[in-house]
PDB file with one MODEL, atoms N, CA, C and O in Angstrom:
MODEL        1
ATOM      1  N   UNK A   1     115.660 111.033 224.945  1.00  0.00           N
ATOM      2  CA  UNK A   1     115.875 111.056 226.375  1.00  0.00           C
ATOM      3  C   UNK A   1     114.662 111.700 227.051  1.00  0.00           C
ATOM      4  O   UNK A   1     114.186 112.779 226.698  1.00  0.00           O
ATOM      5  N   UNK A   2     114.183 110.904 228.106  1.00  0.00           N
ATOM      6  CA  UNK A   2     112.932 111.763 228.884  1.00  0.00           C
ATOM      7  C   UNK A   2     113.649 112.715 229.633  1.00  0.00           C
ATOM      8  O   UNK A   2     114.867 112.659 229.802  1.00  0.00           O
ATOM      9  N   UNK A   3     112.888 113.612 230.096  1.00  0.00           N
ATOM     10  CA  UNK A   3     111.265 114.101 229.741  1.00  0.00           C
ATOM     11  C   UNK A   3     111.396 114.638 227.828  1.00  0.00           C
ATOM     12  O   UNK A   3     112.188 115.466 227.375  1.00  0.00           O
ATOM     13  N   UNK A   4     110.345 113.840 227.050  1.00  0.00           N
ATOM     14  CA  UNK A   4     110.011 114.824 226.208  1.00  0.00           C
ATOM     15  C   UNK A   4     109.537 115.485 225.844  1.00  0.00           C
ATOM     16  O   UNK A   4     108.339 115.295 226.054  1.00  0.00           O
ATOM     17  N   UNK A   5     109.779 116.598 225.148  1.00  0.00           N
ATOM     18  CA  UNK A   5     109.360 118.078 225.441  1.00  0.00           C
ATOM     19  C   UNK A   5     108.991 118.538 223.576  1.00  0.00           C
ATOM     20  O   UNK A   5     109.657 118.147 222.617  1.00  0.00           O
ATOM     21  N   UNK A   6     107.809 119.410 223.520  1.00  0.00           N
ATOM     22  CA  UNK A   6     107.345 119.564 221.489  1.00  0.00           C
ATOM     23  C   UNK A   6     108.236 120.838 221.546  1.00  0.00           C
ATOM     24  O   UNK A   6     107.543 121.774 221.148  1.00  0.00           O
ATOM     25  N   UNK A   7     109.310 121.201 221.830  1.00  0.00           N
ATOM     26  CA  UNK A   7     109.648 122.364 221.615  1.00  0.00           C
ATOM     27  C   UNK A   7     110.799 122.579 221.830  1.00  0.00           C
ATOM     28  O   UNK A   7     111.555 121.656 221.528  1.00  0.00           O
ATOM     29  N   UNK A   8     111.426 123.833 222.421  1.00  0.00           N
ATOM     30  CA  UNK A   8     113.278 124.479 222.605  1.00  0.00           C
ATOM     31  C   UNK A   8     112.995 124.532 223.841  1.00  0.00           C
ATOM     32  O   UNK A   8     114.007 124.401 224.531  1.00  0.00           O
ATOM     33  N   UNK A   9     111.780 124.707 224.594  1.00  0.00           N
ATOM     34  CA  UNK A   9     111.498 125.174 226.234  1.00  0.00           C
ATOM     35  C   UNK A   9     110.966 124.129 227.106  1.00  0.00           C
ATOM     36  O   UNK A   9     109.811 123.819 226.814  1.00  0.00           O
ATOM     37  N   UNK A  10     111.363 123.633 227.878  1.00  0.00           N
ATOM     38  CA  UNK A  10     110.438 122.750 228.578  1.00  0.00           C
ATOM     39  C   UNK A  10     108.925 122.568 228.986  1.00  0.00           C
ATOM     40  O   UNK A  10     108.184 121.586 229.023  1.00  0.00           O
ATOM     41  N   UNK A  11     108.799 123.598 229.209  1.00  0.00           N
ATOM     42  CA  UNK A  11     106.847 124.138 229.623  1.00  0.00           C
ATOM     43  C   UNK A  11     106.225 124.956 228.306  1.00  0.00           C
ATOM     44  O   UNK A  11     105.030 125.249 228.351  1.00  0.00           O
ATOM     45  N   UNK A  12     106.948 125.301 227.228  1.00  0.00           N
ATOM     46  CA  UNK A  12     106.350 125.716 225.627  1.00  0.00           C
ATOM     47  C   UNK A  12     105.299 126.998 226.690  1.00  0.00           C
ATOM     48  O   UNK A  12     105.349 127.663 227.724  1.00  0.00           O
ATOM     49  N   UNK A  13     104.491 126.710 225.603  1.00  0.00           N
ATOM     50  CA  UNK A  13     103.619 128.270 225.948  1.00  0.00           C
ATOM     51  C   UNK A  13     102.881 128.515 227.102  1.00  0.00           C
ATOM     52  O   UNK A  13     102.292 129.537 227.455  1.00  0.00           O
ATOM     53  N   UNK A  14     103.046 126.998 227.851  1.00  0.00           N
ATOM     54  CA  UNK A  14     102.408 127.476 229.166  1.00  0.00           C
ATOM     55  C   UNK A  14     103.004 128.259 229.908  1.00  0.00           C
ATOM     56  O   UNK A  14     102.319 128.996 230.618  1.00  0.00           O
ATOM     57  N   UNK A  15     104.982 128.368 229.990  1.00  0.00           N
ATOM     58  CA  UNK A  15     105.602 129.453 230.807  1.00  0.00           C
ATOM     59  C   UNK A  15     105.795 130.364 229.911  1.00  0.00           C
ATOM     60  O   UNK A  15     106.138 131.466 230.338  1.00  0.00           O
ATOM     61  N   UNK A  16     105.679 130.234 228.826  1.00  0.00           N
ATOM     62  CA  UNK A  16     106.148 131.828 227.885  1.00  0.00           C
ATOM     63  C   UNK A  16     105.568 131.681 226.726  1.00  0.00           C
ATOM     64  O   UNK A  16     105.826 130.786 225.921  1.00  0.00           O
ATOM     65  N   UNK A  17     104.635 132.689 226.570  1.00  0.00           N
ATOM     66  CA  UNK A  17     103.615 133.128 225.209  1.00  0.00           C
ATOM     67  C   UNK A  17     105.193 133.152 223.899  1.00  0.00           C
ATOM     68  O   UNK A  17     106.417 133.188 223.777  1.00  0.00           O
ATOM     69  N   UNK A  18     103.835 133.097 223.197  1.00  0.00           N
ATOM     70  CA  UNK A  18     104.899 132.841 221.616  1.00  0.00           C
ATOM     71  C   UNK A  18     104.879 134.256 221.152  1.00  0.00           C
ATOM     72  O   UNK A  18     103.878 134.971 221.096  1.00  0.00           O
ATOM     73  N   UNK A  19     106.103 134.581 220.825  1.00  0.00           N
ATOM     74  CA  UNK A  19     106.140 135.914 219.807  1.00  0.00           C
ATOM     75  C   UNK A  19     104.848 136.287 219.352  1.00  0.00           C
ATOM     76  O   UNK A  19     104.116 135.353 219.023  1.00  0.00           O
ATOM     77  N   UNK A  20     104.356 137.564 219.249  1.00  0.00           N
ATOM     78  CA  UNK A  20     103.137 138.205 218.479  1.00  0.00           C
ATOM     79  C   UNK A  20     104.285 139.044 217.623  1.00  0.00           C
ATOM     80  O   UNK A  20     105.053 139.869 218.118  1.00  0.00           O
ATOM     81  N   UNK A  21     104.222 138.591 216.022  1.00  0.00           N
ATOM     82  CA  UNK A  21     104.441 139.134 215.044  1.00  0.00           C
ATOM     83  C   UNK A  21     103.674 139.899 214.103  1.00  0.00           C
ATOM     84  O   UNK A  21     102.557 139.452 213.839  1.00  0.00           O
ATOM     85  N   UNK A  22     103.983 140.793 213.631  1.00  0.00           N
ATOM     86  CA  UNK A  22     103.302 141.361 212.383  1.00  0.00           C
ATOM     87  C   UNK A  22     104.606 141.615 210.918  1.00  0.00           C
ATOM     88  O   UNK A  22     105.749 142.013 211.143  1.00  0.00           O
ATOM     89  N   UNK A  23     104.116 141.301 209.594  1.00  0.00           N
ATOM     90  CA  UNK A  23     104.834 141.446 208.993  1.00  0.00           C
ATOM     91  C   UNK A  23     104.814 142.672 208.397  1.00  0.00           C
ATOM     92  O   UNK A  23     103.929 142.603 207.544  1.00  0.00           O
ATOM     93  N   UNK A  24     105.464 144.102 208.375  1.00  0.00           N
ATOM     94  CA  UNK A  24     105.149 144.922 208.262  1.00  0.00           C
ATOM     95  C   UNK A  24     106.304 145.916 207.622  1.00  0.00           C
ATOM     96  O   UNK A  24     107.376 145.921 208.228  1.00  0.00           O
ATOM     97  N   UNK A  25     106.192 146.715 206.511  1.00  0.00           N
ATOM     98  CA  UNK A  25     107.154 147.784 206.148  1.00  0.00           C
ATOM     99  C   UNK A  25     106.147 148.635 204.893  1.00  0.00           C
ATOM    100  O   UNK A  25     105.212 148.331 204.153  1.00  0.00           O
ATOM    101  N   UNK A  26     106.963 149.833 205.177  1.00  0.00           N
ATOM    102  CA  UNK A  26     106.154 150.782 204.360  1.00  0.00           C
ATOM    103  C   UNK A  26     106.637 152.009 203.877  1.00  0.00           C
ATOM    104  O   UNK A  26     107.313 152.719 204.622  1.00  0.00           O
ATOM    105  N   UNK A  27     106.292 152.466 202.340  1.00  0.00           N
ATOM    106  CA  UNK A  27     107.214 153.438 202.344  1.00  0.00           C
ATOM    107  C   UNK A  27     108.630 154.025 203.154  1.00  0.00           C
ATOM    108  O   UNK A  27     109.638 153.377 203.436  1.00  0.00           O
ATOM    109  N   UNK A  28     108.363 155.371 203.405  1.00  0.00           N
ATOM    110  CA  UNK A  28     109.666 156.080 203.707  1.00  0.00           C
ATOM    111  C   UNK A  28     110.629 155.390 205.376  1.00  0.00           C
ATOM    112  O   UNK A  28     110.054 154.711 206.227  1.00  0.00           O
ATOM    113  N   UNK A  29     111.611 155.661 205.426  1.00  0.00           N
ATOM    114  CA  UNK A  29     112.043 154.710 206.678  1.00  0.00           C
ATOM    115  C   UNK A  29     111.320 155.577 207.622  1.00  0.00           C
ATOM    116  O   UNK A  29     110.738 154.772 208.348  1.00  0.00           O
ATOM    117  N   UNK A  30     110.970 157.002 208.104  1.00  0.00           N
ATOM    118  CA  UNK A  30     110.172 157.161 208.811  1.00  0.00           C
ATOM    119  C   UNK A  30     108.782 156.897 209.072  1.00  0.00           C
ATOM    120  O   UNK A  30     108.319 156.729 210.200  1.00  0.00           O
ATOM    121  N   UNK A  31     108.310 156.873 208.294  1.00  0.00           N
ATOM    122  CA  UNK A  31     107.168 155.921 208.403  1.00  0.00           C
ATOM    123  C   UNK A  31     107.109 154.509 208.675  1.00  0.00           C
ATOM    124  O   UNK A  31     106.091 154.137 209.259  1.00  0.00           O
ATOM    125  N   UNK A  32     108.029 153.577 208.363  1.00  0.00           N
ATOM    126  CA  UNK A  32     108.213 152.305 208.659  1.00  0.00           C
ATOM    127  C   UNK A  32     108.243 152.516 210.069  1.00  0.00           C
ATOM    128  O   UNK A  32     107.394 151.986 210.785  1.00  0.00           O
ATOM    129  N   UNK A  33     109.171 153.265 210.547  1.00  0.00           N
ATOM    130  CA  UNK A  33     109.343 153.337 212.230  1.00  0.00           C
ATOM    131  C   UNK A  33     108.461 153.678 212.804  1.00  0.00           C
ATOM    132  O   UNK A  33     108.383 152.949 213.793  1.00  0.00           O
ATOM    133  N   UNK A  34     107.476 154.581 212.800  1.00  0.00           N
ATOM    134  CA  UNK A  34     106.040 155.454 213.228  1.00  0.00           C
ATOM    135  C   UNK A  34     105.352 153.821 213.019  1.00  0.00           C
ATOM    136  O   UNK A  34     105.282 153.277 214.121  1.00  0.00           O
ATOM    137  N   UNK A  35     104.941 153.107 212.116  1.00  0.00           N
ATOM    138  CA  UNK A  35     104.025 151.945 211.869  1.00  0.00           C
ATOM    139  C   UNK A  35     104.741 150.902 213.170  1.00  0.00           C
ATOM    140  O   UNK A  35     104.111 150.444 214.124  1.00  0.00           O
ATOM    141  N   UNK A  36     106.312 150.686 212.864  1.00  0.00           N
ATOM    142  CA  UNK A  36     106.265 149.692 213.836  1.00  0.00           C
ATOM    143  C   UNK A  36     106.616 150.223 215.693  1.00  0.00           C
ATOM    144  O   UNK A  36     106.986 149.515 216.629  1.00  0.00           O
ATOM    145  N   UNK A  37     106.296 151.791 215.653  1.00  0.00           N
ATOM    146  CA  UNK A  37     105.990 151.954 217.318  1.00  0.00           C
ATOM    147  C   UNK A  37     104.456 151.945 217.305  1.00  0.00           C
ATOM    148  O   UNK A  37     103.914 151.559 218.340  1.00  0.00           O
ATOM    149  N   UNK A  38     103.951 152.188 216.631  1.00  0.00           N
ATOM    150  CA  UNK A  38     102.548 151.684 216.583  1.00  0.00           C
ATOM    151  C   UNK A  38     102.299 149.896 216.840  1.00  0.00           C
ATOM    152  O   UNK A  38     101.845 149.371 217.857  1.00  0.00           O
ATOM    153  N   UNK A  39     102.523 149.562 216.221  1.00  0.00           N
ATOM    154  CA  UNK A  39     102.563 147.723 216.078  1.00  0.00           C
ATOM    155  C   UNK A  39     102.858 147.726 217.975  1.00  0.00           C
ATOM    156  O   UNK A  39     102.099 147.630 218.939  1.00  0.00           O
ATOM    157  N   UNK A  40     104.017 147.854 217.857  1.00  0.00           N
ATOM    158  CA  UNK A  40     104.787 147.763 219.317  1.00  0.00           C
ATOM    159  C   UNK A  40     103.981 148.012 220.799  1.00  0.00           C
ATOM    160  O   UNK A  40     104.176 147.260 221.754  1.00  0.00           O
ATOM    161  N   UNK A  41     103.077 149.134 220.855  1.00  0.00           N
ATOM    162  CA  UNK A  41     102.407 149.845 221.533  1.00  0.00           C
ATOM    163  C   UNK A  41     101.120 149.168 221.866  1.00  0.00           C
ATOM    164  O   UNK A  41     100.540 149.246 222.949  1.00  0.00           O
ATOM    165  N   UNK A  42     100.553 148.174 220.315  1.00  0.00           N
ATOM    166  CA  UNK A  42      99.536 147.806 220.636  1.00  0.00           C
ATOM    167  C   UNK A  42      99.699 146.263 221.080  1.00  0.00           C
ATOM    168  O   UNK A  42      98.836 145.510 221.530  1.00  0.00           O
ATOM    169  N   UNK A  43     100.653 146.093 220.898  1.00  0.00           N
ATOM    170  CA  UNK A  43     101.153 144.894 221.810  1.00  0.00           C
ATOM    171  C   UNK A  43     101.971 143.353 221.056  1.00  0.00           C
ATOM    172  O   UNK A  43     102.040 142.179 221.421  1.00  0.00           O
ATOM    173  N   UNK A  44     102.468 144.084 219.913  1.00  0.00           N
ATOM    174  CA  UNK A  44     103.250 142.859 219.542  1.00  0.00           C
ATOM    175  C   UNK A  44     104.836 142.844 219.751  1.00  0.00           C
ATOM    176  O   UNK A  44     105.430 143.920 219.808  1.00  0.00           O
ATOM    177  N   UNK A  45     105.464 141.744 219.855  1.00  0.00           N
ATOM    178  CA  UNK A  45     106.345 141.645 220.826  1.00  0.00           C
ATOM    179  C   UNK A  45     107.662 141.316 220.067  1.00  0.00           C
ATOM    180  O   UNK A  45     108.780 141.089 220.530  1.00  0.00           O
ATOM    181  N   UNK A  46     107.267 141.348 218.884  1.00  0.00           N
ATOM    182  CA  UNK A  46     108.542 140.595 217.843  1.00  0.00           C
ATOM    183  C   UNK A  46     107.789 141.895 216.257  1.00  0.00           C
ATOM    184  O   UNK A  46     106.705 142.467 216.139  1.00  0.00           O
ATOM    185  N   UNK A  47     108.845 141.863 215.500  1.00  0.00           N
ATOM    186  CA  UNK A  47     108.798 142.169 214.201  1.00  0.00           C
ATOM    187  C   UNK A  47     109.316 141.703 213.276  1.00  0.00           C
ATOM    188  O   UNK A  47     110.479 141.301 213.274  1.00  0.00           O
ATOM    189  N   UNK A  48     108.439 141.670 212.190  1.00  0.00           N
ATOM    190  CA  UNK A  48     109.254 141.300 211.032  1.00  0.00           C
ATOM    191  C   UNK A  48     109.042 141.741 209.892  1.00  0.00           C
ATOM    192  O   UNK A  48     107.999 141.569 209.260  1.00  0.00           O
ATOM    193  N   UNK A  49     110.329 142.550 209.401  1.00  0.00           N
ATOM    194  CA  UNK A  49     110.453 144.121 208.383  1.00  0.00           C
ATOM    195  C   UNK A  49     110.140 143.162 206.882  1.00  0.00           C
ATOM    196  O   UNK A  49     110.544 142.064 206.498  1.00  0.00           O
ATOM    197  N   UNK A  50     109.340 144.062 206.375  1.00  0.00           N
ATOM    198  CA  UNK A  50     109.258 143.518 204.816  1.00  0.00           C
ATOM    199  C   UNK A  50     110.272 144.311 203.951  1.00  0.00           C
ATOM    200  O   UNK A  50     109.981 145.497 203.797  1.00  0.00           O
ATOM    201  N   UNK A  51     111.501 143.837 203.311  1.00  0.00           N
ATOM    202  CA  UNK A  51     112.059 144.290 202.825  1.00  0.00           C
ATOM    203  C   UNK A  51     111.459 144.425 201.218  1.00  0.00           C
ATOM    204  O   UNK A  51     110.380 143.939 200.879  1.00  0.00           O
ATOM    205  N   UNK A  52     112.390 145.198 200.281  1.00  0.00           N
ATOM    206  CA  UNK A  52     111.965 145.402 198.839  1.00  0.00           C
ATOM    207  C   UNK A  52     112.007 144.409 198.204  1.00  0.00           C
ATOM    208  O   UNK A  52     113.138 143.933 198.099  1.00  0.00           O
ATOM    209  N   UNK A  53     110.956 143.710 197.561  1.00  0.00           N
ATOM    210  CA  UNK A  53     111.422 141.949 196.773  1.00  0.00           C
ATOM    211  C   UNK A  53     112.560 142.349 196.235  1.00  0.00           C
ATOM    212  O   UNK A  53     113.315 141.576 196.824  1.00  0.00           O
ATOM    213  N   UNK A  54     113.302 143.034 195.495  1.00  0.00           N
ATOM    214  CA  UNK A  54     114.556 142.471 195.381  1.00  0.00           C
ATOM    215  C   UNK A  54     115.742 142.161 196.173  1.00  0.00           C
ATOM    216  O   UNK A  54     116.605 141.374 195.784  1.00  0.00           O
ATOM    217  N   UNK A  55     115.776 142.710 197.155  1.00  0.00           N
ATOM    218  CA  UNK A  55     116.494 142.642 198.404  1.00  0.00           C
ATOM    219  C   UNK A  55     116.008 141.378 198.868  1.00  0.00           C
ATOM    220  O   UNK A  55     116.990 140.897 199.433  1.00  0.00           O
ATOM    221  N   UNK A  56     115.057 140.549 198.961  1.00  0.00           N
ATOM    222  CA  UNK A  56     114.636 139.388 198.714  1.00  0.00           C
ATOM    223  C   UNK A  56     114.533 138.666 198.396  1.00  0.00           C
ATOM    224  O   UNK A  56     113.857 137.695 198.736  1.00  0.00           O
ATOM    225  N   UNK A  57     115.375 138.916 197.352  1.00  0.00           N
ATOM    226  CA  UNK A  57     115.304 137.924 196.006  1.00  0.00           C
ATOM    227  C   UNK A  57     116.947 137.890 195.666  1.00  0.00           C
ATOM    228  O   UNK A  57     117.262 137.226 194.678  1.00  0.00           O
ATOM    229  N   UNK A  58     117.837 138.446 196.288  1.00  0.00           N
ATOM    230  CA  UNK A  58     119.310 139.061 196.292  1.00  0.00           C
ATOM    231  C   UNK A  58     119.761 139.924 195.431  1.00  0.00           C
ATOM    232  O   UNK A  58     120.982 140.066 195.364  1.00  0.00           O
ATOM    233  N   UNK A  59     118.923 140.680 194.597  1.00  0.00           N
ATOM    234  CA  UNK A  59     119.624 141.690 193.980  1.00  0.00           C
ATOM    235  C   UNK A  59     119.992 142.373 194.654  1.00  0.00           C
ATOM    236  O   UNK A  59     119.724 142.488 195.850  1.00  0.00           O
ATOM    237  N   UNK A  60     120.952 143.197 193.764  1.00  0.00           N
ATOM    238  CA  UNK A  60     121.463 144.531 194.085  1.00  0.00           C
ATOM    239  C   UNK A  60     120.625 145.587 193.836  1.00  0.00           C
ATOM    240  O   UNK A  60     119.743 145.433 192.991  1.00  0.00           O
ATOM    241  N   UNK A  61     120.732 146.590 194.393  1.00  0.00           N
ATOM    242  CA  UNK A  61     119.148 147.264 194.124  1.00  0.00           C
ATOM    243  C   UNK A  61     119.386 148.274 192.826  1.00  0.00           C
ATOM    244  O   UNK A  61     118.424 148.897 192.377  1.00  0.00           O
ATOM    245  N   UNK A  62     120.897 148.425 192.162  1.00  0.00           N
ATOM    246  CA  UNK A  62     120.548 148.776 191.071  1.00  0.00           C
ATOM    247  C   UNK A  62     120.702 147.653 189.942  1.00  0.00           C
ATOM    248  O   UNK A  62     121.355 148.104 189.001  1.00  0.00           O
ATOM    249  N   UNK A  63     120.418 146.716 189.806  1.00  0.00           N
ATOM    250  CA  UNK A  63     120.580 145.369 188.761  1.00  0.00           C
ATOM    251  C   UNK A  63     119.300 145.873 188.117  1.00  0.00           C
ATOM    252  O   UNK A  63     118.516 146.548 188.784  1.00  0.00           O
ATOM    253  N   UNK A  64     119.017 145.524 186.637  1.00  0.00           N
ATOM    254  CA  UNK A  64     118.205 145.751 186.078  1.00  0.00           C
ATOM    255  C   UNK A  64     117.103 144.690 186.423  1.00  0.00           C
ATOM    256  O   UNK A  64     116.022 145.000 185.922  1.00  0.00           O
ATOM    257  N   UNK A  65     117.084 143.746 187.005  1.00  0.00           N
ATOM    258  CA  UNK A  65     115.826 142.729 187.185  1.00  0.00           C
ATOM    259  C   UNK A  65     114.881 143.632 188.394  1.00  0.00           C
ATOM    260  O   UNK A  65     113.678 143.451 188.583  1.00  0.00           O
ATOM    261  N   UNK A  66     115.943 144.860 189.308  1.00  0.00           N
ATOM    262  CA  UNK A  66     115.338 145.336 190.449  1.00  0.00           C
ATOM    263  C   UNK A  66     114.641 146.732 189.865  1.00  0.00           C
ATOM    264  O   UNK A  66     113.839 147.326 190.586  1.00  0.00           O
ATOM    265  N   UNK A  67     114.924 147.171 188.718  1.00  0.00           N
ATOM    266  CA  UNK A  67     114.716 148.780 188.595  1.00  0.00           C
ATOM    267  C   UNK A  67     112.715 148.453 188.290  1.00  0.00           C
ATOM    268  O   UNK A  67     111.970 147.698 187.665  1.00  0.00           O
ATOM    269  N   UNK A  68     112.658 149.901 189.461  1.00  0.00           N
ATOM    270  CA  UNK A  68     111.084 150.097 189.172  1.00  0.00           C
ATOM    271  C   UNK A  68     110.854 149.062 190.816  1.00  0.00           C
ATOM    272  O   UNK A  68     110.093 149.567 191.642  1.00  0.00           O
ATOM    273  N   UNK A  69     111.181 148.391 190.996  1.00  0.00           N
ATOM    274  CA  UNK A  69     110.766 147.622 192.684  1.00  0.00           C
ATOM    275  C   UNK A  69     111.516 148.126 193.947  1.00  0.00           C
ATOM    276  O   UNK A  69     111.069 147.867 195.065  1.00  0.00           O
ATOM    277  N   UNK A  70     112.472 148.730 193.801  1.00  0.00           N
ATOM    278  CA  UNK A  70     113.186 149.562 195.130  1.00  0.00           C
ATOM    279  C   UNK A  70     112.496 150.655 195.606  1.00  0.00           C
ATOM    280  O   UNK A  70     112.941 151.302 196.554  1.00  0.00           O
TER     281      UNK A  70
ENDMDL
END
């Protein structure tokens, strides 16, 4: 059906910039948070937390395929 449109928005990035992501996690959860108000501050607008590969992979984080990666 017209109008067709490359996207979910009618005007795409000419009326609204695309998410600025960083993929980012790190050690202790306070530090993860300190890194992503940092990220945040310098101007990205979306996040996306790197979890532990096994939590990634669906273990449980004490299953023996996960011990030593949590």
């Amino acid at each position: 059906e017209e109008p067709y449109t490359r996207g979910v928005y009618s005007t795409m990035h000419r009326g609204r910039l695309w998410t600025m992501r960083q993929y980012a996690g790190m050690g202790t959860a306070a530090e993860t948070n300190e890194r992503f108000q940092y990220l945040i501050d310098e101007g990205s607008s979306g996040l996306s937390m790197a979890f532990d590969l096994p939590t990634q992979m669906g273990y449980d984080s004490d299953a023996a395929m996960a011990e030593g990666e949590v």
